[in-house]
FIVO-698054 format. One record per residue (C-alpha): residue in one letter; x negated, y negated, z. Coordinates in steps of 0.05 Angstrom, whole numbers, plus 5000, padded with zeros to 4 digits. Layout:
N
+------+------+------+------+
: fise :   px :   py :   pz :
+------+------+------+------+
:    A :    X :    Y :    Z :
...
+------+------+------+------+
***
This chain:
219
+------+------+------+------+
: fise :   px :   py :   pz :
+------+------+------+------+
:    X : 5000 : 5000 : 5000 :
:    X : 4973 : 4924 : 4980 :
:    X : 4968 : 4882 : 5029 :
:    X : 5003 : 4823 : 5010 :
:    X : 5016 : 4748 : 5047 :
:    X : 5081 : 4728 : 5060 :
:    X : 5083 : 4683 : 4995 :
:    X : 5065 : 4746 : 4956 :
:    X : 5121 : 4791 : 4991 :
:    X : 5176 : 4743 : 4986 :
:    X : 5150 : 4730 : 4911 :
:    X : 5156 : 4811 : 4890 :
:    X : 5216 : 4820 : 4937 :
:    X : 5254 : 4767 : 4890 :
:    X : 5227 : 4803 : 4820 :
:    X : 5243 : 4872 : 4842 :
:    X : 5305 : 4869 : 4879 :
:    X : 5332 : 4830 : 4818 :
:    X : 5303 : 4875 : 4769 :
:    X : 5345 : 4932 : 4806 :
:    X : 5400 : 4889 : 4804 :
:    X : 5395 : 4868 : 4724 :
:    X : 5373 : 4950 : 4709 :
:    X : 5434 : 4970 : 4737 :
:    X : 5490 : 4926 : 4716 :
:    X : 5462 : 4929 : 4644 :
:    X : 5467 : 5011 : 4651 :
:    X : 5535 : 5010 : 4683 :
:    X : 5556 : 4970 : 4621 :
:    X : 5524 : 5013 : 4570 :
:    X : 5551 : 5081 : 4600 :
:    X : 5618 : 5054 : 4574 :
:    X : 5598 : 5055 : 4509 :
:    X : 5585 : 5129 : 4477 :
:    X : 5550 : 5147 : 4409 :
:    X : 5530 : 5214 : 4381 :
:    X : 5450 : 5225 : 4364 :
:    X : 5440 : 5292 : 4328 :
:    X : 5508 : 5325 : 4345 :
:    X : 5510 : 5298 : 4412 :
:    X : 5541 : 5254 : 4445 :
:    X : 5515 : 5207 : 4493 :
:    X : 5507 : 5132 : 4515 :
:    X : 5465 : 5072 : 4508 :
:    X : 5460 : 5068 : 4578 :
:    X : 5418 : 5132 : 4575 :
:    X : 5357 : 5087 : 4549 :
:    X : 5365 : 5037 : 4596 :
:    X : 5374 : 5062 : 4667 :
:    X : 5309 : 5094 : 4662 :
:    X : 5275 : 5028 : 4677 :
:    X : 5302 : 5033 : 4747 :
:    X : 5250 : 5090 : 4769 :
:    X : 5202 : 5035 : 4743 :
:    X : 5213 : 4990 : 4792 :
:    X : 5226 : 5039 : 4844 :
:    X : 5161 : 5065 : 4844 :
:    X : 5129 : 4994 : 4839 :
:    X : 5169 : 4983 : 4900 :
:    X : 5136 : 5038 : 4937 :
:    X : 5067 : 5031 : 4910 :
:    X : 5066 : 4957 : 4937 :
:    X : 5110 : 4958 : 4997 :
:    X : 5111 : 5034 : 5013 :
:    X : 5177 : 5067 : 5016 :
:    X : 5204 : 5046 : 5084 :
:    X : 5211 : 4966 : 5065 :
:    X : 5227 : 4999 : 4984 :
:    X : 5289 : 5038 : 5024 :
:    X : 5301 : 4962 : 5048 :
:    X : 5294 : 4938 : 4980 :
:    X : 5339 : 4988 : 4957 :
:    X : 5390 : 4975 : 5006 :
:    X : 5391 : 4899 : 4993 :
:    X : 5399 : 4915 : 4914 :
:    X : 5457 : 4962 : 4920 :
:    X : 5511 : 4916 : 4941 :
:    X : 5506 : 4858 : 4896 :
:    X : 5492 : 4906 : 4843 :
:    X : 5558 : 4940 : 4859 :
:    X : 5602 : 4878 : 4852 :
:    X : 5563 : 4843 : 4789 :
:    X : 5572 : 4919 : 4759 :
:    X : 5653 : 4912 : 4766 :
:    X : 5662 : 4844 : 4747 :
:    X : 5620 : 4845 : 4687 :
:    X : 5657 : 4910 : 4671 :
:    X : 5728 : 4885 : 4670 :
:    X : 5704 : 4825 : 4628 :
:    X : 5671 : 4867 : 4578 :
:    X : 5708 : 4926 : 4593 :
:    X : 5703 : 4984 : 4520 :
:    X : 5650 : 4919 : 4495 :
:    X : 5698 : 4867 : 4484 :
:    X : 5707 : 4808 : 4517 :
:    X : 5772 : 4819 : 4561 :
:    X : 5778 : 4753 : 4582 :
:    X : 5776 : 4712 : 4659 :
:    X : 5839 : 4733 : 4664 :
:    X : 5824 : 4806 : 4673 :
:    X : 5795 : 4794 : 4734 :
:    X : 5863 : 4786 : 4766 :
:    X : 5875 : 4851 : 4761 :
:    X : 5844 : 4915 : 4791 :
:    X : 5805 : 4962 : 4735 :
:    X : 5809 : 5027 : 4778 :
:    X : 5765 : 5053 : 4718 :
:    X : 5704 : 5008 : 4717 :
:    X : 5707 : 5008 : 4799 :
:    X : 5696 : 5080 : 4791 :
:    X : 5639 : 5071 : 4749 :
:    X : 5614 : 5020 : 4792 :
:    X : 5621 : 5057 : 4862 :
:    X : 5598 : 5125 : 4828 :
:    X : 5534 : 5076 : 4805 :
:    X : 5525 : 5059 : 4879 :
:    X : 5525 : 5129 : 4903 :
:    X : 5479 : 5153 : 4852 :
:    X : 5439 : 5102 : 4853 :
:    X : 5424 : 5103 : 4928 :
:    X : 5423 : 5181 : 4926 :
:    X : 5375 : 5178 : 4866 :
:    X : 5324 : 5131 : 4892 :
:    X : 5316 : 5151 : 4955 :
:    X : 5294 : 5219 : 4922 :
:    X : 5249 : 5179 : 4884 :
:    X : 5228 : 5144 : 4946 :
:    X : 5207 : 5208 : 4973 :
:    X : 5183 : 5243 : 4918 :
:    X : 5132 : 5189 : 4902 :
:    X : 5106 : 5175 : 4972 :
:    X : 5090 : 5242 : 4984 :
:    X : 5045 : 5254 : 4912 :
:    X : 5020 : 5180 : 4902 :
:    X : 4956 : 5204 : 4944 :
:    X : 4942 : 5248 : 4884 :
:    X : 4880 : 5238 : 4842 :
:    X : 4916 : 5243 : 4775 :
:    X : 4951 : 5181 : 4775 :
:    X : 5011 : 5198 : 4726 :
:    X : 5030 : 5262 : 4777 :
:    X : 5073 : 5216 : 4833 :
:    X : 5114 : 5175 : 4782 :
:    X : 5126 : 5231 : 4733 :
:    X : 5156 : 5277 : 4784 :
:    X : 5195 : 5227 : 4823 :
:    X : 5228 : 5205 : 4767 :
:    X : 5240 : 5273 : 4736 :
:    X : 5274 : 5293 : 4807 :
:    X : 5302 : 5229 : 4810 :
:    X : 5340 : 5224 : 4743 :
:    X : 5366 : 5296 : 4759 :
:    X : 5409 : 5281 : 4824 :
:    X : 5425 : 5205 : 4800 :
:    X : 5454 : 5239 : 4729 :
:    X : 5488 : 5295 : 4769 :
:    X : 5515 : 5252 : 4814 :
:    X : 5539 : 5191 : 4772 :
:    X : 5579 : 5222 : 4716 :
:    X : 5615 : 5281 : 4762 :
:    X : 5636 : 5215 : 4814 :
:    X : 5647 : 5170 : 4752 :
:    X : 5685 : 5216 : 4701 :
:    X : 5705 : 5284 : 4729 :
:    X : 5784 : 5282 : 4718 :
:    X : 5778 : 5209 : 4690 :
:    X : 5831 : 5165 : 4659 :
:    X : 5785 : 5167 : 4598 :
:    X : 5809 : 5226 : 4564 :
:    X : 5743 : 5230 : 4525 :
:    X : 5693 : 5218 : 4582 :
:    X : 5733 : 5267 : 4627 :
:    X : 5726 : 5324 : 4570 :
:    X : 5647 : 5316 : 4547 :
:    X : 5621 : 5284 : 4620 :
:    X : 5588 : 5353 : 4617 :
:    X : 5551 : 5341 : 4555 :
:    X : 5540 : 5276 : 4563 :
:    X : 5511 : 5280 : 4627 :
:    X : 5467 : 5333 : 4603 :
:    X : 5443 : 5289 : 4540 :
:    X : 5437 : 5228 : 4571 :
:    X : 5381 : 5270 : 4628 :
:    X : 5341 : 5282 : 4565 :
:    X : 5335 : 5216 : 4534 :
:    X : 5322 : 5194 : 4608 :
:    X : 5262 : 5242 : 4610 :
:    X : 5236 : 5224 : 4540 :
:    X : 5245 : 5154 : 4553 :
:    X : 5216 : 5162 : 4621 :
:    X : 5155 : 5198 : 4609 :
:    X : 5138 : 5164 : 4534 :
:    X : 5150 : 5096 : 4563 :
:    X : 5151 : 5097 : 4638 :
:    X : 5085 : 5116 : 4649 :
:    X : 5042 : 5064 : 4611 :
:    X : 5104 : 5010 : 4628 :
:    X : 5075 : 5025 : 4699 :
:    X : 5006 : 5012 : 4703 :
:    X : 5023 : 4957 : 4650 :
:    X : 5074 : 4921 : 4692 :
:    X : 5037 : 4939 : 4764 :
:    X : 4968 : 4902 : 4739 :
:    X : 5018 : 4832 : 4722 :
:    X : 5045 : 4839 : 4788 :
:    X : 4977 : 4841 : 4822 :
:    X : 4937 : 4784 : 4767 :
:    X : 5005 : 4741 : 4761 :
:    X : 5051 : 4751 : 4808 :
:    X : 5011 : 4762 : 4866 :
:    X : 4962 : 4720 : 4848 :
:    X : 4900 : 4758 : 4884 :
:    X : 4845 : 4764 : 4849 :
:    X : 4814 : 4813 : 4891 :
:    X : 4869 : 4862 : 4877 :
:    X : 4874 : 4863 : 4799 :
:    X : 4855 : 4943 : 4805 :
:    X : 4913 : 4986 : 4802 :
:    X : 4917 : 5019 : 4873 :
+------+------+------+------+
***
């Protein structure tokens, strides 16, 4: 763990709790919207929640996972809400209106609480997963188990809470399949992109962010 001033805490807090925050509203958004890809059928938000074990794991390797599990916890709430109202305004991608917010989407709250469940399930998985391999010499061993583990119990738990028995006579029939597709593109998308993302996007936080010269090597 870097040790950091207070400047430099209150500085990565800010990016990374609203990074988790941005991550998943856009994902919560984009699982509403389904495509096939060879056959299958999945959604775009399949290539963007990944990004979220990103900034776990930055979490932990600069605060360590007890304040991350704080980070996490401050993330989940306002993520919850900004997930339903942005939702019901573009619920199915179209613009619904203000006035939708007047009335209660039962659907896109689902989405939204099953996000919060599977979100704070997920990561704290990751959480733990991480901590206990970062000590590894191979660098790439800690993130690319965390976040295979991870992506498993958030995508399990998401899409049964979100669409098991849903309103949306599509998502309840293929949440199966999609759930199933949507783990794969998370892996490929993980593992092809995640890993040099990581070191890419720790070293600005340490040179930029942080501002400490003394700690531009990656930890």
């Amino acid at each position: 763990m870097l040790m950091l001033s207070n400047a430099q805490l209150k500085r990565a807090l800010l990016l990374l709790v609203s990074f988790h925050i941005l991550i998943i509203c856009a994902s919560n958004y984009l699982v509403q919207l389904p495509f096939q890809i060879f056959g299958f059928h999945t959604t775009w938000g399949a290539f963007s929640f990944p990004f979220v074990y990103l900034a776990t794991d930055l979490t932990v390797r600069i605060f360590g996972q007890f304040a991350a599990r704080k980070i996490i916890l401050k993330a989940m709430l306002p993520a919850l809400v900004i997930s339903y109202l942005v939702g019901v305004l573009f619920h199915n991608g179209l613009f619904q209106g203000a006035g939708a917010l007047a009335d209660f989407n039962s659907f896109v709250f689902r989405i939204a609480f099953a996000s919060f469940a599977a979100y704070l399930v997920g990561q704290l998985m990751d959480i733990t997963v991480f901590a206990k391999l970062r000590k590894q010499r191979t660098w790439w061993v800690a993130p690319a188990a965390s976040t295979v583990v991870g992506n498993l119990v958030d995508t399990l738990v998401f899409f049964s809470l979100a669409f098991y028995a849903s309103t949306d006579s599509f998502m309840a029939v293929h949440w199966p399949e999609i759930a199933m597709v949507d783990y794969g593109f998370k892996l490929a998308v993980s593992l092809c992109l995640f890993l040099p993302a990581y070191g890419v996007l720790l070293r600005i936080l340490q040179d930029k962010i942080l501002q400490s010269p003394s700690q531009q090597a990656i930890s």
